[in-house]
C-alpha positions in Angstrom: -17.9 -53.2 20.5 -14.2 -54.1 20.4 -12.7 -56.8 23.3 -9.0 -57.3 23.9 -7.6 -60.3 26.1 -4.7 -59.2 27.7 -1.6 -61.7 27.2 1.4 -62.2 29.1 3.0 -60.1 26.9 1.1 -57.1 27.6 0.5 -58.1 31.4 2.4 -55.4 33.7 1.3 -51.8 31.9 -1.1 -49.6 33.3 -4.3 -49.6 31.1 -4.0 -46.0 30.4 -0.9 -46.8 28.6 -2.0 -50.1 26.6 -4.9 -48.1 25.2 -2.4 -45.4 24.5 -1.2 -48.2 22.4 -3.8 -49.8 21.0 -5.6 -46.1 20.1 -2.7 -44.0 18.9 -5.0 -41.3 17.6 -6.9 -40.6 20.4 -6.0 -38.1 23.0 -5.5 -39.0 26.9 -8.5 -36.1 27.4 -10.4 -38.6 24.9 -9.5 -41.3 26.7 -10.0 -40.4 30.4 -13.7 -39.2 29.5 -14.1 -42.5 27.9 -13.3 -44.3 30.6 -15.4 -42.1 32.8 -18.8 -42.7 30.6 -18.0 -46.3 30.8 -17.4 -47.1 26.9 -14.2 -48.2 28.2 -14.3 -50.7 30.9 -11.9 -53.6 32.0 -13.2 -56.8 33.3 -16.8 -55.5 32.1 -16.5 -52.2 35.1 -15.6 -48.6 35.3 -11.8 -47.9 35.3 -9.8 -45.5 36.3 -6.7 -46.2 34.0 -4.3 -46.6 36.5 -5.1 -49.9 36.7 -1.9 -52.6 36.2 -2.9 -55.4 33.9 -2.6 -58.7 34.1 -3.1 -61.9 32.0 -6.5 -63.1 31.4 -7.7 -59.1 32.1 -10.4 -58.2 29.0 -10.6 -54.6 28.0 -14.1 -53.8 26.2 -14.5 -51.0 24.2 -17.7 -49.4 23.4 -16.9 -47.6 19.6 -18.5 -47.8 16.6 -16.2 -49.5 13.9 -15.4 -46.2 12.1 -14.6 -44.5 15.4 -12.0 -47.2 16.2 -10.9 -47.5 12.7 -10.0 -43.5 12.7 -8.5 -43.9 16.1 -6.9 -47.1 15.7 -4.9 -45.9 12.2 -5.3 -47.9 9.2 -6.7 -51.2 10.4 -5.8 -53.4 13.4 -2.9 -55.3 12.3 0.2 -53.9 12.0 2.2 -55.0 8.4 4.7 -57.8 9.9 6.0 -58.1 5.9 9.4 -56.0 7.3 10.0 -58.2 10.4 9.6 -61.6 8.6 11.7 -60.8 5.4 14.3 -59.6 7.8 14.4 -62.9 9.5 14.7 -64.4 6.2 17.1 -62.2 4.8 19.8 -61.7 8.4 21.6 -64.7 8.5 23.9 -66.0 11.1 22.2 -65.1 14.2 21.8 -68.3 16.7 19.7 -68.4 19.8 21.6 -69.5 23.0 18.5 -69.1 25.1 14.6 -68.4 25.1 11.9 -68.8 27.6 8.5 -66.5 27.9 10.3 -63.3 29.1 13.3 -63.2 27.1 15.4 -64.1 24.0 19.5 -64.6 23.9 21.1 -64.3 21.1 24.5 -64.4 19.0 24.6 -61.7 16.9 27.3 -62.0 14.2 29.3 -58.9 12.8 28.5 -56.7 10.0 24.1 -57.0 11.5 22.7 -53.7 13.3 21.2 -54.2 16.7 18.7 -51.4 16.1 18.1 -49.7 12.8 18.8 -46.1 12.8 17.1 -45.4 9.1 13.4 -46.4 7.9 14.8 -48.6 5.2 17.5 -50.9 7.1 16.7 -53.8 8.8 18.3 -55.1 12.1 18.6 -57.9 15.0 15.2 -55.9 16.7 13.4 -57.0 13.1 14.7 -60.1 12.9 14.0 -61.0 16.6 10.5 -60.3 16.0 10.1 -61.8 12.9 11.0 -65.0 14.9 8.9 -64.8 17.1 6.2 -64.4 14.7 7.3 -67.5 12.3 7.5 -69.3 15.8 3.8 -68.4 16.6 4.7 -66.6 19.8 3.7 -63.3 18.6 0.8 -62.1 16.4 -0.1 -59.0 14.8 -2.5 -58.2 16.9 -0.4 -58.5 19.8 2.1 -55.9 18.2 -1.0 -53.6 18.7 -0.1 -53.4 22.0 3.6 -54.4 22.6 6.8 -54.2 20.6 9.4 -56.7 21.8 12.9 -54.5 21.8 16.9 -55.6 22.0 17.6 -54.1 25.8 21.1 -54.1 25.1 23.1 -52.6 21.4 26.2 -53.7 20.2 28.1 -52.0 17.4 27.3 -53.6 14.0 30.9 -54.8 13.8 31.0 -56.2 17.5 29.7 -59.5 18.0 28.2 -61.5 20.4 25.4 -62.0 23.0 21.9 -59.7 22.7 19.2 -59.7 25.0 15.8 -59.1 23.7 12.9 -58.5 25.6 10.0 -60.3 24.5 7.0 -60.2 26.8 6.5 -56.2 28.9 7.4 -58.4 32.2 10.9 -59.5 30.4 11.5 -56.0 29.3 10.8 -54.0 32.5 12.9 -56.8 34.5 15.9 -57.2 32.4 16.1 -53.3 31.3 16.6 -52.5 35.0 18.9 -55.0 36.0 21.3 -53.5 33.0 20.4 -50.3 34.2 21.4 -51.1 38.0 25.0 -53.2 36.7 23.3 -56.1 37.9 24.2 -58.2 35.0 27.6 -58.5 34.3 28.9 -58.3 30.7 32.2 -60.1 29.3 34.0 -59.4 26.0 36.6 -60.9 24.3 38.8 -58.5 22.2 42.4 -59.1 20.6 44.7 -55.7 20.9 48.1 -54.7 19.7 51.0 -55.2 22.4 51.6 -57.0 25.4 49.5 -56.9 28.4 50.2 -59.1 31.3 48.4 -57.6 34.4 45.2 -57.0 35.6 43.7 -53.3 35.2 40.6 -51.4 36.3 41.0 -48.6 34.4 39.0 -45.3 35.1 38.3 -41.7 32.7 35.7 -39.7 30.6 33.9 -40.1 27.6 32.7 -37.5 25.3 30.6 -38.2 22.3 30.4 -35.8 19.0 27.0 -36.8 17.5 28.0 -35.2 14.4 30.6 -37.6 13.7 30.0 -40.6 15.4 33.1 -40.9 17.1 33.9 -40.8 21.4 36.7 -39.1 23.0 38.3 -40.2 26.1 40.3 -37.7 28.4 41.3 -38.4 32.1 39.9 -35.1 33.9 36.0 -34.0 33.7 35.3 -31.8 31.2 31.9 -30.6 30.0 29.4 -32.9 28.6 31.6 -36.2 29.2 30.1 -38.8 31.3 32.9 -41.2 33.6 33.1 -44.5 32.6 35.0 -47.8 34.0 36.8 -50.5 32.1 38.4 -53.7 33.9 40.3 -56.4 31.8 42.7 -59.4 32.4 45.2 -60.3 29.7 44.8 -64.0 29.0 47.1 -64.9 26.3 49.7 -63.0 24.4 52.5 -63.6 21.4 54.7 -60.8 21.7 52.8 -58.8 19.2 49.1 -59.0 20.1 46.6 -60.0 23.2 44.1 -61.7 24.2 41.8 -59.9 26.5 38.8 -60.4 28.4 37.3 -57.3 29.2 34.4 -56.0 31.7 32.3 -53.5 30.3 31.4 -51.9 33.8 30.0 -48.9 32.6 28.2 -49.3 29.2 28.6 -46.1 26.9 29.2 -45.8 23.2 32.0 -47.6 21.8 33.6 -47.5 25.4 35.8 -50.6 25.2 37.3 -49.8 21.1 38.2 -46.0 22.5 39.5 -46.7 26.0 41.7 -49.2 24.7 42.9 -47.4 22.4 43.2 -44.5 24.5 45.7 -47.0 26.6 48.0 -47.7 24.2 46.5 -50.9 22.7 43.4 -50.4 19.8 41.3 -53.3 19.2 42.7 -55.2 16.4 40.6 -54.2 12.9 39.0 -51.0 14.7 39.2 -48.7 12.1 37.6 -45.8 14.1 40.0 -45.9 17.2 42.5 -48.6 16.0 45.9 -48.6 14.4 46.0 -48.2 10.8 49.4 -49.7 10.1 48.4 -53.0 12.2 44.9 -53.1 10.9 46.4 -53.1 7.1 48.8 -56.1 8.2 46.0 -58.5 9.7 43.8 -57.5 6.7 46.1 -58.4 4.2 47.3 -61.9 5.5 44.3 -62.9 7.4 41.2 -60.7 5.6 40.6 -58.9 8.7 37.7 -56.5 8.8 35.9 -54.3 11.1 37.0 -54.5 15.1 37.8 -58.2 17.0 35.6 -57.4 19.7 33.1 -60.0 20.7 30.5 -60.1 23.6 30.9 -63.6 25.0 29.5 -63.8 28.3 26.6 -62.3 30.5 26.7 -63.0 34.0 23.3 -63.1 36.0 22.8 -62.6 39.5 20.4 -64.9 41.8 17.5 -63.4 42.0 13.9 -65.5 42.2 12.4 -63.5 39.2 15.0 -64.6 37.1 13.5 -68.3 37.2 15.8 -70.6 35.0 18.7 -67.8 34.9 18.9 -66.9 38.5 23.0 -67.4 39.1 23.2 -68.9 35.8 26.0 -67.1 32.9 25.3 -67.8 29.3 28.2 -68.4 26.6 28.5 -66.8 23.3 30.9 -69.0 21.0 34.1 -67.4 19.8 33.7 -66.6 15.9 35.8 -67.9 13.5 38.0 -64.8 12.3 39.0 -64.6 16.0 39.6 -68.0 16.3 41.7 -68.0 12.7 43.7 -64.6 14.3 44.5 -66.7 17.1 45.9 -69.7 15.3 48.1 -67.8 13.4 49.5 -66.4 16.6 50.2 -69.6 17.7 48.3 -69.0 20.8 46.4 -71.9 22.0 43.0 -71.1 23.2 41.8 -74.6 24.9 40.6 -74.5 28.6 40.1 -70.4 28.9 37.0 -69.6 30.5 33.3 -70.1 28.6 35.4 -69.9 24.7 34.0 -73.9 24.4 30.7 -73.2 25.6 27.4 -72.0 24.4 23.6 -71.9 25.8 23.3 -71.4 29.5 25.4 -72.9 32.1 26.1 -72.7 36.2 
């Protein structure tokens, strides 16, 4: 017989799906017959599968060892090698907040949220691998739930991640970005001047095959609509400091509406501006976009515990800071750039 005590991480899933899980080679015909005969049971009586989980629940299952060995794949632990020498190896990433349901972090340029090949390693990695040298996560426990970033940013974008790390965290904060509930906050420097307020409205497209959005202002097949709202805080004549609303969250949506305004993101070398990327790089070693996701807004909700109403802070990094000093443009006293962790 095997017995598995359900934690709070896996708490929330019907039981037909954590035995999904938990037996990824067994079939849901398989599975529904075994519940019916009783060799699976939860809380020691029949089940249906349907049944939500919660903490403290025990699932019992009635295999030999070589049946749950050929069901379970090769052993009962999953290899956490990857996700620990990624949290070795990333560097720079710094926590802002953490409680049972979720993780915050600062991701710094140049790291992948998720990786999109076998053989890279990304935030998602190194966020578990923490959690694992932290002792709040086990191998076993991977069995049956994967803690997952809920929200990407492009590898050259910096700034605040959340990670759900318990199913309850994930479900939660997944649909409040699904719904717009959270608000998100960049900071971004673009070429020109900009000294009013704009919500500014139009299509995106995506090519897969290149990586690379278009924006047009009519509808046109396969484009989604999207909606971008920033207020100019600072400017030098040349360049501007922007804090931007990412209303509607689609690929690379602030970089190519920007630019499809008339000011690219300084250091965008997909949608920017060649001749004033070249200039910054030269004097000031600028590479990849200035865009950096500083704040995240929460609304008050009971669920949220400790971030009901509450907006967390994402530093400013240093190669926007060092931009802005040689702009001469003071950044003391603008909203959330001296603050970091969680806040009112």
């Amino acid at each position: 017989m095997q017995s598995f005590q359900i934690g709070s991480d896996e708490a929330g899933q019907r039981l037909d799906k954590f035995l999904r899980r938990i037996l990824p080679g067994a079939g849901n015909g398989f599975l529904y017959k075994m519940l019916r005969k009783k060799n699976i049971v939860l809380n020691h009586k029949k089940a249906e599968g349907k049944e939500i989980l919660t903490a403290g629940d025990t699932v019992s299952l009635f295999f030999s060892e070589d049946t749950f060995q050929l069901l379970s794949g090769p052993g009962d632990r999953e290899d956490v090698s990857p996700y620990l020498q990624a949290y070795r190896n990333i560097k720079g990433v710094e926590i802002l907040f953490q409680d049972e349901n979720v993780l915050i972090v600062n991701k710094p340029a140049g790291v992948l949220s998720q990786k999109a090949k076998e053989d890279q390693s990304s935030l998602n990695e190194w966020m578990i691998g923490c959690l694992l040298e932290q002792k709040k996560l086990s191998p076993e426990t991977l069995k049956g739930f994967h803690p997952s970033v809920l929200n990407r940013l492009d590898r050259n974008t910096s700034g605040l991640v959340l990670c759900g790390i318990s199913l309850k965290g994930s479900q939660l904060f997944s649909r409040l970005i699904r719904e717009r509930d959270i608000r998100k906050y960049y900071l971004t420097i673009v070429k020109g001047v900009l000294r009013q307020k704009a919500h500014i409205t139009g299509f995106l497209k995506k090519d897969e095959k290149t990586n690379r959005v278009f924006i047009c202002k009519e509808e046109i097949p396969g484009a989604s609509p999207i909606e971008t709202a920033y207020t100019p805080l600072k400017d030098n004549g040349e360049f501007t400091l922007l804090e931007v609303e990412l209303i509607t969250g689609k690929s690379h949506q602030i970089r190519a509406h920007l630019a499809f305004e008339g000011h690219p993101v300084l250091g965008d070398e997909k949608y920017g501006d060649s001749a004033f990327n070249q200039k910054y790089r030269a004097k000031l070693g600028v590479r990849g976009q200035l865009l950096h996701a500083y704040l995240l807004e929460f609304p008050e909700q009971p669920a949220l515990l400790s971030l009901s109403g509450k907006s967390v802070f994402a530093p400013l990094p240093a190669k926007m800071r060092e931009v802005l000093a040689y702009g001469n443009m003071e950044i003391q006293g603008l909203t959330g750039l001296h603050a970091g962790g969680a806040h009112q």
